[in-house]
N, CA, C and O atoms as CSV, one atom per row, in Angstrom:
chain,resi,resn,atom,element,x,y,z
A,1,UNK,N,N,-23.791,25.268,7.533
A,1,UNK,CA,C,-24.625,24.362,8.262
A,1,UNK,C,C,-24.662,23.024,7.532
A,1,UNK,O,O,-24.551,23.002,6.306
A,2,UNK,N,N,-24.827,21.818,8.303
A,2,UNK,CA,C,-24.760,20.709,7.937
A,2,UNK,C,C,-25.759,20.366,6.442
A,2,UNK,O,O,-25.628,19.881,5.318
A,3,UNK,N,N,-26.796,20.985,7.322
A,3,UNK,CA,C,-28.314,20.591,6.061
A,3,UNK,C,C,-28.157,21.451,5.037
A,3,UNK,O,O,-28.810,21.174,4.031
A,4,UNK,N,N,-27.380,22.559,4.995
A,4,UNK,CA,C,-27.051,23.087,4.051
A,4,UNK,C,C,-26.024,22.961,2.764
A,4,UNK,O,O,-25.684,23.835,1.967
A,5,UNK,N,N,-25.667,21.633,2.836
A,5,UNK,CA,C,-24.920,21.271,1.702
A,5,UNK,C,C,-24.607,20.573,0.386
A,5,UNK,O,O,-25.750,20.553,-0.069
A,6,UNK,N,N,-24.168,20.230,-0.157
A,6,UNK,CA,C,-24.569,20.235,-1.793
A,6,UNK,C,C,-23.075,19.303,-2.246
A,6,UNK,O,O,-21.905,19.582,-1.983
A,7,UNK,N,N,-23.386,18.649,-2.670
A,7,UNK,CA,C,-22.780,17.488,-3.773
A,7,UNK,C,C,-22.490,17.091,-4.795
A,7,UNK,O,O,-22.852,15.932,-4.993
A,8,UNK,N,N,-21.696,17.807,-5.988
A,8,UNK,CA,C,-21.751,17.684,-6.876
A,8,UNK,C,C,-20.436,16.238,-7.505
A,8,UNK,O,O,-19.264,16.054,-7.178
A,9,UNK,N,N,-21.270,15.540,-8.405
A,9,UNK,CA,C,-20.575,14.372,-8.777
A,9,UNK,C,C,-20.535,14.612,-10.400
A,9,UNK,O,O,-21.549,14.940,-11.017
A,10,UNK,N,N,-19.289,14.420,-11.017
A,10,UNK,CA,C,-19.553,15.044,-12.222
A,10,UNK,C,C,-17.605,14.333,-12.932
A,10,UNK,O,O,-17.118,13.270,-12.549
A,11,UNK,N,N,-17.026,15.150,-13.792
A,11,UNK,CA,C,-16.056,13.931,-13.954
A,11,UNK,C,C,-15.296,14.260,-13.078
A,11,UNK,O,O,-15.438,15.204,-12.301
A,12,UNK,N,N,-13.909,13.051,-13.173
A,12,UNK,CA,C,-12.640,13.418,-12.843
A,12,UNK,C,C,-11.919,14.412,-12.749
A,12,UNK,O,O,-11.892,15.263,-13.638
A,13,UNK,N,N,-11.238,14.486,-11.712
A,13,UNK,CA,C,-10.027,16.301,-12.476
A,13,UNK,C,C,-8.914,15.964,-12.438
A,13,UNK,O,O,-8.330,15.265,-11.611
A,14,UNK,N,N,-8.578,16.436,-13.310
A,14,UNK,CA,C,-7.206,17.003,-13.883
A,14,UNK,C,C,-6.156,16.750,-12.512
A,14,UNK,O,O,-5.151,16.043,-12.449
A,15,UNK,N,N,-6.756,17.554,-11.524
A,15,UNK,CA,C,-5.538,17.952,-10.820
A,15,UNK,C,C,-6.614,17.518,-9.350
A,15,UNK,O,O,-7.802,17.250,-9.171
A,16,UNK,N,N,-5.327,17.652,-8.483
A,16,UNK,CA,C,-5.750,17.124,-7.206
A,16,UNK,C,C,-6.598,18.409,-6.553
A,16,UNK,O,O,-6.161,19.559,-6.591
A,17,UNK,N,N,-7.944,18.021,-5.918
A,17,UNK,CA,C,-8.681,19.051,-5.116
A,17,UNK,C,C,-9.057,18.802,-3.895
A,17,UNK,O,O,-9.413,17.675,-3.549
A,18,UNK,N,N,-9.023,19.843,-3.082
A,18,UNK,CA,C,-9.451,19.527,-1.684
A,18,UNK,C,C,-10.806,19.650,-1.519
A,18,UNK,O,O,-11.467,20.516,-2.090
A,19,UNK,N,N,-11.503,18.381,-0.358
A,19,UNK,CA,C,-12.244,17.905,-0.271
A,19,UNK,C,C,-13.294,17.612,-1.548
A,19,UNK,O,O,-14.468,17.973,-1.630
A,20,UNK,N,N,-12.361,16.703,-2.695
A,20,UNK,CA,C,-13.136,15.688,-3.748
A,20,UNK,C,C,-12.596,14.580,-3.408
A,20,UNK,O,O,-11.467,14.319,-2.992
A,21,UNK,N,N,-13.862,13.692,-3.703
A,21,UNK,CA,C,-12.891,12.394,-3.982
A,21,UNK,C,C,-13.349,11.844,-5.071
A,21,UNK,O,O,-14.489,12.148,-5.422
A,22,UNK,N,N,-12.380,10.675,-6.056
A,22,UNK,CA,C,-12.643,9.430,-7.009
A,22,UNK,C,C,-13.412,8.970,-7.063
A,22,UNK,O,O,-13.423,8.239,-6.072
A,23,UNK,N,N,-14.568,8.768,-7.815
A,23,UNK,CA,C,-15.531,7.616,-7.632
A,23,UNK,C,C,-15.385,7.161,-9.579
A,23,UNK,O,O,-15.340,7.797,-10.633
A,24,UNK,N,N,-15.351,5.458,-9.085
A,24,UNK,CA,C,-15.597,4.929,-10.760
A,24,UNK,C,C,-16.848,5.823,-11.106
A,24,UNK,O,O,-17.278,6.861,-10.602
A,25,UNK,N,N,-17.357,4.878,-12.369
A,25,UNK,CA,C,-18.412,5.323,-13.490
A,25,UNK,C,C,-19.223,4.581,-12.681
A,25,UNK,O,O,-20.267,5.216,-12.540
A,26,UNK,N,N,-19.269,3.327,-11.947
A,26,UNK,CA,C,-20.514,2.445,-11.518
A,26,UNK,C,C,-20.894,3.353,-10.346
A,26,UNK,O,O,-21.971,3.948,-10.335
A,27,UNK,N,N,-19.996,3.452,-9.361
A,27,UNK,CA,C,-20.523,4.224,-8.373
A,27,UNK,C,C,-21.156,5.693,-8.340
A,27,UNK,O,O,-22.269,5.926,-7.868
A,28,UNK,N,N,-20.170,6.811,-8.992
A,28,UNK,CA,C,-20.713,7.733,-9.333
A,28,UNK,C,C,-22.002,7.475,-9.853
A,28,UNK,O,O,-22.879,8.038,-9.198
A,29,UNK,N,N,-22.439,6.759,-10.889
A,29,UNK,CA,C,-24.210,6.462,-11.269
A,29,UNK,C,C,-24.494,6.501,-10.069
A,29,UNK,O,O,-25.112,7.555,-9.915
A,30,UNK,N,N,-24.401,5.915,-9.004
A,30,UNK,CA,C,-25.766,5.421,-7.927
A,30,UNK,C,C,-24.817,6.211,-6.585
A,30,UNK,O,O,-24.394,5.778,-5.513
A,31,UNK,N,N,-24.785,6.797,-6.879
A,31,UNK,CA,C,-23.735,7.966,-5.722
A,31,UNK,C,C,-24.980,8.303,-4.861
A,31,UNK,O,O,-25.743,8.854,-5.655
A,32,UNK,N,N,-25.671,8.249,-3.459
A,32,UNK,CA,C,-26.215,9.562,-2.852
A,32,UNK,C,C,-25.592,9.516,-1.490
A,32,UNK,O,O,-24.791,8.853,-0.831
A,33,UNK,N,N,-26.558,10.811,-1.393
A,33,UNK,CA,C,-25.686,11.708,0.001
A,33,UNK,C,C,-27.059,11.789,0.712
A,33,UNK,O,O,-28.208,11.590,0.315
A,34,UNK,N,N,-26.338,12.285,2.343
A,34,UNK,CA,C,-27.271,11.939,3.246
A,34,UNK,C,C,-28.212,13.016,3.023
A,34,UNK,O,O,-28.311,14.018,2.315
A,35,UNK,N,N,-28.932,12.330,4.015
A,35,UNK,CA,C,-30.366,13.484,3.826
A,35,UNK,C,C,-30.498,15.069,3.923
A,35,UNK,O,O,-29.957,15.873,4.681
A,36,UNK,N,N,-31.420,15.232,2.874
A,36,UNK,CA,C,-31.199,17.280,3.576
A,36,UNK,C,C,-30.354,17.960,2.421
A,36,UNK,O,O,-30.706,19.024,1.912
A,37,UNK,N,N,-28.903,17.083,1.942
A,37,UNK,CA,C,-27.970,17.266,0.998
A,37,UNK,C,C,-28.630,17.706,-0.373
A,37,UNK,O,O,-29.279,16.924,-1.067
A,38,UNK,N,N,-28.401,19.035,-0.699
A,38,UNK,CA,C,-29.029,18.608,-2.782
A,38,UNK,C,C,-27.504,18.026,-3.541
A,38,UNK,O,O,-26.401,18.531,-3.329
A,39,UNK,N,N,-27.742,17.004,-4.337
A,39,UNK,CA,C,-26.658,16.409,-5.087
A,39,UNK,C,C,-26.610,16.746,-6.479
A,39,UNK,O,O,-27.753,17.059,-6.811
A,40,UNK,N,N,-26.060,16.804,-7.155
A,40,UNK,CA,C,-25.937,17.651,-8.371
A,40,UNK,C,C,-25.407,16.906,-9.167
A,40,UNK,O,O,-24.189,16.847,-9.001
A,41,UNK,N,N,-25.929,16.080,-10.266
A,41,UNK,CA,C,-24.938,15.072,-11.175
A,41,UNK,C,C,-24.915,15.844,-12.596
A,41,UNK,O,O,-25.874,16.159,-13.300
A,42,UNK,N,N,-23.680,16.031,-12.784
A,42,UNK,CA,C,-22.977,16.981,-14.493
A,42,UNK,C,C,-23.054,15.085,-15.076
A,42,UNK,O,O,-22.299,14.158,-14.785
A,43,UNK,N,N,-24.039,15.107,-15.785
A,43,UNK,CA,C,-24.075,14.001,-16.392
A,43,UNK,C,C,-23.303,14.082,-18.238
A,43,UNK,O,O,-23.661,14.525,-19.329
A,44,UNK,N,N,-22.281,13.465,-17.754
A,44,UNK,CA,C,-21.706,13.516,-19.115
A,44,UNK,C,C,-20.776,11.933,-19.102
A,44,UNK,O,O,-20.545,11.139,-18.190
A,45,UNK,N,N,-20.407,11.947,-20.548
A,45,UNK,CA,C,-19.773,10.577,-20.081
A,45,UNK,C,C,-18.328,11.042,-19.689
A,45,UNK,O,O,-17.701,12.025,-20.084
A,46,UNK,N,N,-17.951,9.990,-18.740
A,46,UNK,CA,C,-17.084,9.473,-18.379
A,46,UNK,C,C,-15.489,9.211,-18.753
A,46,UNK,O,O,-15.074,8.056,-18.651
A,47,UNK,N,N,-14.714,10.113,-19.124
A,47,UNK,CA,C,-13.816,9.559,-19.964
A,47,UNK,C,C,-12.624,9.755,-18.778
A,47,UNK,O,O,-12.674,10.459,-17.769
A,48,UNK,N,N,-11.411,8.783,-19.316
A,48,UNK,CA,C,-10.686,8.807,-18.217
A,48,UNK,C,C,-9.249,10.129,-18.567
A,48,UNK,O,O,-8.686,10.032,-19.657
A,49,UNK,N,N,-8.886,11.019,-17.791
A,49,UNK,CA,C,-8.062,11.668,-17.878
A,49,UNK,C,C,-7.050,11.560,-18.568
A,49,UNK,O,O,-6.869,10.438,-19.041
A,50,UNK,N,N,-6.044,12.611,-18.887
A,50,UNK,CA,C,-4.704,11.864,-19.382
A,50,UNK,C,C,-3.905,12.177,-18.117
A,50,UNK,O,O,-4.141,12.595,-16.984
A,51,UNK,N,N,-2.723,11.736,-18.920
A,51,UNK,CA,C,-2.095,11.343,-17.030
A,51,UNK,C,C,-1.437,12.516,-16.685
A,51,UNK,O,O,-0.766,13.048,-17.568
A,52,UNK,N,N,-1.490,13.076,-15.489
A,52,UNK,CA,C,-0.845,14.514,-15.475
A,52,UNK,C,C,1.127,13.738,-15.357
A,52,UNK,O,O,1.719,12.671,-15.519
A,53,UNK,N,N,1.399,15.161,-14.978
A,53,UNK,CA,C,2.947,14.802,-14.588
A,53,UNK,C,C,3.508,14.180,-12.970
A,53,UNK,O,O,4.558,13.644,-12.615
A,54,UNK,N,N,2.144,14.585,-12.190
A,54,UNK,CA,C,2.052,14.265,-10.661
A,54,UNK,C,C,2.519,12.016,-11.109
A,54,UNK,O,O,3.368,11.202,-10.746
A,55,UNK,N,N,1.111,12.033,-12.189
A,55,UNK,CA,C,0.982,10.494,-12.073
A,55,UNK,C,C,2.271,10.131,-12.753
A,55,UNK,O,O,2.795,9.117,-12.292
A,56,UNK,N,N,2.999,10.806,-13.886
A,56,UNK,CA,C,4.220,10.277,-14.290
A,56,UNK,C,C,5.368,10.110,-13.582
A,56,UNK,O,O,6.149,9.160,-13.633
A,57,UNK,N,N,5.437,11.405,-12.708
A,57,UNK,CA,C,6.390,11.077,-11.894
A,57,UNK,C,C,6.857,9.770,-11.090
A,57,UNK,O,O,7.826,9.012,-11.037
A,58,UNK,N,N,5.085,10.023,-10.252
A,58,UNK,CA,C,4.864,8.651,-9.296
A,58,UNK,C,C,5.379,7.371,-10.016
A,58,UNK,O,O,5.907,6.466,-9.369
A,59,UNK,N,N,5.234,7.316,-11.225
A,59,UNK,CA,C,5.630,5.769,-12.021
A,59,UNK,C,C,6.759,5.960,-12.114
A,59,UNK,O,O,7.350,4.906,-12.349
A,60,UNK,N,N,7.700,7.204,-12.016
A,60,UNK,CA,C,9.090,6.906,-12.639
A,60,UNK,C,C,9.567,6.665,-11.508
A,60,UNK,O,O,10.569,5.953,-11.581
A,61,UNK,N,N,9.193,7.039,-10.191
A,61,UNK,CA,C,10.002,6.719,-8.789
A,61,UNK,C,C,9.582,5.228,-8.771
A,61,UNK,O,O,10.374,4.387,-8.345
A,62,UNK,N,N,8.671,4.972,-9.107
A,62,UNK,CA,C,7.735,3.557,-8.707
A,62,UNK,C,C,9.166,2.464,-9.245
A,62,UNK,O,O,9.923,1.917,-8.444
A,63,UNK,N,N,9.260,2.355,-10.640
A,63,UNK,CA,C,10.105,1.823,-11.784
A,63,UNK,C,C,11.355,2.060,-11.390
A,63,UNK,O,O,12.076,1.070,-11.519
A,64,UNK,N,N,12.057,3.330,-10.808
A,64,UNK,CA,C,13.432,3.226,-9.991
A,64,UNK,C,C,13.274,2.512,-8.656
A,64,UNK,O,O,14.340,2.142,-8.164
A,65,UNK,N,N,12.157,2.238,-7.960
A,65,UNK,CA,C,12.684,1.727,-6.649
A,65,UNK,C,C,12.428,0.384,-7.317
A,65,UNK,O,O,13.533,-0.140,-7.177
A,66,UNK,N,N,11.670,-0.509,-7.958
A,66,UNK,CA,C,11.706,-1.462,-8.114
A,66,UNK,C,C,12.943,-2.019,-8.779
A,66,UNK,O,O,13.428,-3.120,-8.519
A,67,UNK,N,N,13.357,-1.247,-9.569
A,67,UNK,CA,C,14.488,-1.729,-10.341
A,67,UNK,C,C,16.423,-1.355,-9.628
A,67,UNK,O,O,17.562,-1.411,-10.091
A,68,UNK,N,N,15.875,-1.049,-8.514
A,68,UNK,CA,C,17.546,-1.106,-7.782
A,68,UNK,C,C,17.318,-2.582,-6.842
A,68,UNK,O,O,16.394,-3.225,-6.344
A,69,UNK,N,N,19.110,-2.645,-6.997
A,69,UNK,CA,C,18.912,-3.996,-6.089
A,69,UNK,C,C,18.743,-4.036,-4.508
A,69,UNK,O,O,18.881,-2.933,-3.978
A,70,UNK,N,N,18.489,-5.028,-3.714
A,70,UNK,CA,C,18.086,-5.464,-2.939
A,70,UNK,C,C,19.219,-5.952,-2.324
A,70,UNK,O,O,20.012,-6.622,-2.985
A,71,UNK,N,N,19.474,-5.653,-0.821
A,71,UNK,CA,C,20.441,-6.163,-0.166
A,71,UNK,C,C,20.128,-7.560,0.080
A,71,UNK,O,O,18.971,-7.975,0.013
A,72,UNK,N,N,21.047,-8.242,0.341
A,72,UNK,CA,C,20.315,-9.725,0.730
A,72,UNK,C,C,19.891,-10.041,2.192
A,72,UNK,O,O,20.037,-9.482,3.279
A,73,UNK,N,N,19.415,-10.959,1.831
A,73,UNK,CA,C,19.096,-10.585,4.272
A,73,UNK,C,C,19.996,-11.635,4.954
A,73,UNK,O,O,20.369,-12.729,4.532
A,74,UNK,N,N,20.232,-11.038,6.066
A,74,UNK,CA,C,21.234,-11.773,6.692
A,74,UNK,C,C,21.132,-13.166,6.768
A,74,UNK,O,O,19.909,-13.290,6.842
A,75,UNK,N,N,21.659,-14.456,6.803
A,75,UNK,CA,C,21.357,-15.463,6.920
A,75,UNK,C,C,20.908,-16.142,8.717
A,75,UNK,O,O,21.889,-16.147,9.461
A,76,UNK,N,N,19.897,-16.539,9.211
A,76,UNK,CA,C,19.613,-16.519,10.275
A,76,UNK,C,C,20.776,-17.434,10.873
A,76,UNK,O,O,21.396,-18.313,10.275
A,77,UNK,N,N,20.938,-16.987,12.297
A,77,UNK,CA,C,21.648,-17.549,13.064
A,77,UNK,C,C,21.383,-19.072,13.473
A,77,UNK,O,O,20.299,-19.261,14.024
A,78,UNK,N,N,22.090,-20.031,13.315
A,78,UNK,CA,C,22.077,-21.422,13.989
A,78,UNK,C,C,23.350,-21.957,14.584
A,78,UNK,O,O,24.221,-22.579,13.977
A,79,UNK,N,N,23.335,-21.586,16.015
A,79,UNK,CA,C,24.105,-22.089,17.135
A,79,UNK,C,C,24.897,-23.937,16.357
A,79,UNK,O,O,24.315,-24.862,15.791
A,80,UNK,N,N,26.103,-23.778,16.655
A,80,UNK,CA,C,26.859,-25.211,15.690
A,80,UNK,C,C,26.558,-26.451,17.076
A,80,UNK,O,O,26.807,-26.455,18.281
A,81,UNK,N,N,25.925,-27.378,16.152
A,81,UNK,CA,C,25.767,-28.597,17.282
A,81,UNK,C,C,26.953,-28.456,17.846
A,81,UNK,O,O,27.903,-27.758,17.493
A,82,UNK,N,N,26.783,-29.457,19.114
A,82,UNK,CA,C,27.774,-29.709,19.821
A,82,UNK,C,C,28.420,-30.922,19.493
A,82,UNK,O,O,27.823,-31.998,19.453
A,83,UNK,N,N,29.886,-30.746,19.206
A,83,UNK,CA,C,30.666,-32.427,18.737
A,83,UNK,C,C,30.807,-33.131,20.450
A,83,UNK,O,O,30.973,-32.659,21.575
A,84,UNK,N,N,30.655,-34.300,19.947
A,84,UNK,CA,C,30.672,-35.350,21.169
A,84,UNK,C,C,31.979,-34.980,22.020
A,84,UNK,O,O,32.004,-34.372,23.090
A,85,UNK,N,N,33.188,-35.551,21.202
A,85,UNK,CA,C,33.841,-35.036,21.867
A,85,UNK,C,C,34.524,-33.987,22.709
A,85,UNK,O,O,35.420,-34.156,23.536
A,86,UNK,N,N,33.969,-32.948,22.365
A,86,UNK,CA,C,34.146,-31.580,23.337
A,86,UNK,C,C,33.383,-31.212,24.292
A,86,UNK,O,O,32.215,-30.842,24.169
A,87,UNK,N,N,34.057,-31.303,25.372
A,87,UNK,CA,C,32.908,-31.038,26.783
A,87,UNK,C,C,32.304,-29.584,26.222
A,87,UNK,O,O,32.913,-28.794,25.501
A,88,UNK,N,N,30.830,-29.427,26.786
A,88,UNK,CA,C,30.160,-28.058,26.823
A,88,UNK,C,C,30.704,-26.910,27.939
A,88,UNK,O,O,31.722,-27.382,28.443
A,89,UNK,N,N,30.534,-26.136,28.274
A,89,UNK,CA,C,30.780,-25.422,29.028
A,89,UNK,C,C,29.858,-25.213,29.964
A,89,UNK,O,O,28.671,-25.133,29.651
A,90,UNK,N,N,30.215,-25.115,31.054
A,90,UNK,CA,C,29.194,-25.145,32.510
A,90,UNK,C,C,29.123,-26.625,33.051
A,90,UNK,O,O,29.858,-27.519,32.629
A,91,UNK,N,N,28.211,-26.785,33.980
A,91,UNK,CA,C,29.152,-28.203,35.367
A,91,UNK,C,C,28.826,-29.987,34.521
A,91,UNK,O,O,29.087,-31.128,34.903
A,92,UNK,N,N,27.984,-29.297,32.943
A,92,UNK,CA,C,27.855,-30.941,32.518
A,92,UNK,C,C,28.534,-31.044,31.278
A,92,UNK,O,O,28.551,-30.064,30.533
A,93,UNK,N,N,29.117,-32.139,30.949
A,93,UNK,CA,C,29.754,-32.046,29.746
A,93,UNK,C,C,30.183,-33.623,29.135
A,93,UNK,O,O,30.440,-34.496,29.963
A,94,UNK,N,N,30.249,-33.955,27.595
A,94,UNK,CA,C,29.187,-35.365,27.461
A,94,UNK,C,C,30.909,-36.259,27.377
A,94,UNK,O,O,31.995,-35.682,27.419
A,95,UNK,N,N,30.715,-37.553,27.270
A,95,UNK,CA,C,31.882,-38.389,27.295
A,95,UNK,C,C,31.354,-39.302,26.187
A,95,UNK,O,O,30.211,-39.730,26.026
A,96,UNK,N,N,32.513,-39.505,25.429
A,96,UNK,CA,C,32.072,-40.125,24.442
A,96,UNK,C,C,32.069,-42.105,24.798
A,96,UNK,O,O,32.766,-42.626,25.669
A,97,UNK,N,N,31.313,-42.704,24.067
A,97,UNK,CA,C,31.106,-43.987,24.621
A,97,UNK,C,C,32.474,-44.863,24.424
A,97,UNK,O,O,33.205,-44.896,23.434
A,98,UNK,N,N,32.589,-45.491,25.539
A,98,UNK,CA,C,34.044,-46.082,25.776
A,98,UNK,C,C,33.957,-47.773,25.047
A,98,UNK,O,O,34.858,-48.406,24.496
A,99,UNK,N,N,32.267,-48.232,25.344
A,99,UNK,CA,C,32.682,-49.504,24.931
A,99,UNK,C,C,32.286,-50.380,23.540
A,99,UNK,O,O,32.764,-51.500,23.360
């Protein structure tokens, strides 16, 4: 039941859990939950994890995609003016000045 539930805010983990989430040190302090909720604070300090292998990984893919190269991008298309002297194609086409 809704009113029946409970909140505990306490440190970081280790490892990824379903339905936790992150909160800094500022927020966790002043964390509440809606009404009805009992919240439960494991008051201890705060220290920040070490990094599992999930987060090392993520940096080593991070550091290979940044560090391969980049195709270049196509250079945009610009249609070549038209030289005076060459008629255009279709019923108008320019004459160059005679006098």
């Amino acid at each position: 039941m809704y009113t029946d539930s409970t909140v505990v805010v306490g440190q970081l983990s280790a490892a990824a859990e379903p339905h936790s989430y992150d909160l800094c040190a500022h927020h966790a302090d002043r964390f509440t939950a809606p009404r009805g909720w009992d919240v439960v604070h494991i008051q201890t300090e705060y220290v920040e994890p070490e990094p599992s292998t999930d987060d090392l990984e993520a940096l080593a893919r991070a550091v290979r995609e940044a560090g391969r190269p980049r195709p270049e991008p196509a250079p945009a298309f610009t249609p070549p003016a038209p030289v005076a002297s060459e008629p255009r194609r279709g019923h108008l086409r320019v004459i160059a000045d005679q006098g």
